[in-house]
N, C-alpha and C positions, 0 to 999 in steps of 0.2 A: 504494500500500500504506500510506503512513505519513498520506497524506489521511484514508484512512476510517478509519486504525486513532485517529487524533487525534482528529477530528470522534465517531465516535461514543464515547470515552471523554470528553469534553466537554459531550456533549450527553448522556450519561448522568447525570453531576451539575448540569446546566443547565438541561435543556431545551432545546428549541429556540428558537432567537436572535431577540430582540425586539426592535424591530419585524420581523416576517414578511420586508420589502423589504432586510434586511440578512441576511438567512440565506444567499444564495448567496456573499457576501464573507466571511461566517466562516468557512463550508463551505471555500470553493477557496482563500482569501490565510492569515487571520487564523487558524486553527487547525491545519493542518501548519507554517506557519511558525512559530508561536510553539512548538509542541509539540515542533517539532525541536529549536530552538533553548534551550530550555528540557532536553531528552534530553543533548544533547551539548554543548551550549554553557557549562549552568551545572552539570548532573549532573559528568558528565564532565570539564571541562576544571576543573572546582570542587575536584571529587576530586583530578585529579592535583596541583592546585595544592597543596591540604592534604597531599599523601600525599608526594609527589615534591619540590617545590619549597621547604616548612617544613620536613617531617621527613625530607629525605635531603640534598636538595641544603644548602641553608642551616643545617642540624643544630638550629633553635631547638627550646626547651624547649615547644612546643606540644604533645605527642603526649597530653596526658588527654582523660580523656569530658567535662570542660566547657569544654575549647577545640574539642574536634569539635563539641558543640553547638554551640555561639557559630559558627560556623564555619558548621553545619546552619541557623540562623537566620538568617545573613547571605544565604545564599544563597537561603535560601526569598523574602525580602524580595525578591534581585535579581530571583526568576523571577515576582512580582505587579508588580512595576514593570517587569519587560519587557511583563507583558501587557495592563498596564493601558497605558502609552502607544503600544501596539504597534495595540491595539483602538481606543482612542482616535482617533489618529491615521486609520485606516482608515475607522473610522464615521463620523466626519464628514468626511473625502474626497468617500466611497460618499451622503454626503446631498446635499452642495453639487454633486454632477456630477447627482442627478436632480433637484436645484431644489427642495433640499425646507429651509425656511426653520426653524430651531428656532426657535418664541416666548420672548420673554424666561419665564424660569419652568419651564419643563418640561423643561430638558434632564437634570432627571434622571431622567425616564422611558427616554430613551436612555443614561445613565451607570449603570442598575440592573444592566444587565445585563454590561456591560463589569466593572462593580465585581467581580460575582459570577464573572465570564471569570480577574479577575486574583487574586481569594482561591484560586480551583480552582487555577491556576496556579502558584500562591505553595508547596499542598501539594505536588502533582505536581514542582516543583523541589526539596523536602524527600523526596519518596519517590527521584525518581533517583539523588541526593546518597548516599542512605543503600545503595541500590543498586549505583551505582559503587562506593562505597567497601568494599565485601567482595568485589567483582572485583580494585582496583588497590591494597587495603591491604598485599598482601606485597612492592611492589615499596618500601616505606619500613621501614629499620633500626630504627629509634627508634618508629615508631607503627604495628607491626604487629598489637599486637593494640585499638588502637581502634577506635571504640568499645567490641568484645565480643573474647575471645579467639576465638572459634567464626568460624572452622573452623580455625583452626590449632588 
């Protein structure tokens, strides 16, 4: 379920994965794992940190709308650099097991598309974050209505 629901929200603002012989490693490793991980990893475990662990557990003066952003941007950052060395990593795995030799010069024919894996990524960590946080913002005293008061 979270394969195909990932893979095609990916390759909706992607395209399909370039070169052709790495489309079945983004498909089955590189895109429910990153997607997950990115859902709950950085959405989710992002939010309760901002929500639970700043404004309830430790009581700091975080709770405005420009420490949620600052907060919304750090996290966007962690979920491109997860996917960019998530993808990285993988792609050239997935070349050196089929023998396939990068020339000096061109590996950024293989880096275009990873790049563009980890900007999509980067947003999709900024949409969850924003997501999580109007599910887990009532469970913090102090920053319940940040970002927006709505829905309280």
């Amino acid at each position: 379920m979270f394969q195909q629901l990932f893979t095609s929200l990916y390759e909706a603002f992607l395209g399909l994965p370039e070169p052709a012989m790495l489309t079945n490693a983004f498909e089955n490793s590189i895109f429910p794992g990153v997607g997950l991980a990115t859902l709950f990893g950085i959405g989710l475990l992002g939010a309760l940190f901002f929500y639970l662990v700043l404004n309830r557990l430790m009581t700091t003066p975080l709770y405005q709308t420009k420490h949620w952003l600052l907060f919304l941007l750090l996290f966007a950052v962690v979920a491109g650099g997860l996917a960019w060395f998530q993808a990285r990593e993988v792609v050239y795995q997935v070349l050196s097991d089929k023998g396939v030799v990068i020339p000096a010069g061109s590996e950024s024919a293989y880096s275009r598309y990873v790049l563009g894996f980890a900007f999509v990524n980067a947003l999709f960590g900024a949409v969850f974050f924003v997501l999580w946080s109007f599910v887990v913002k009532g469970l913090s005293p102090n920053a319940k209505v940040t970002p927006v008061r709505w829905p309280n």
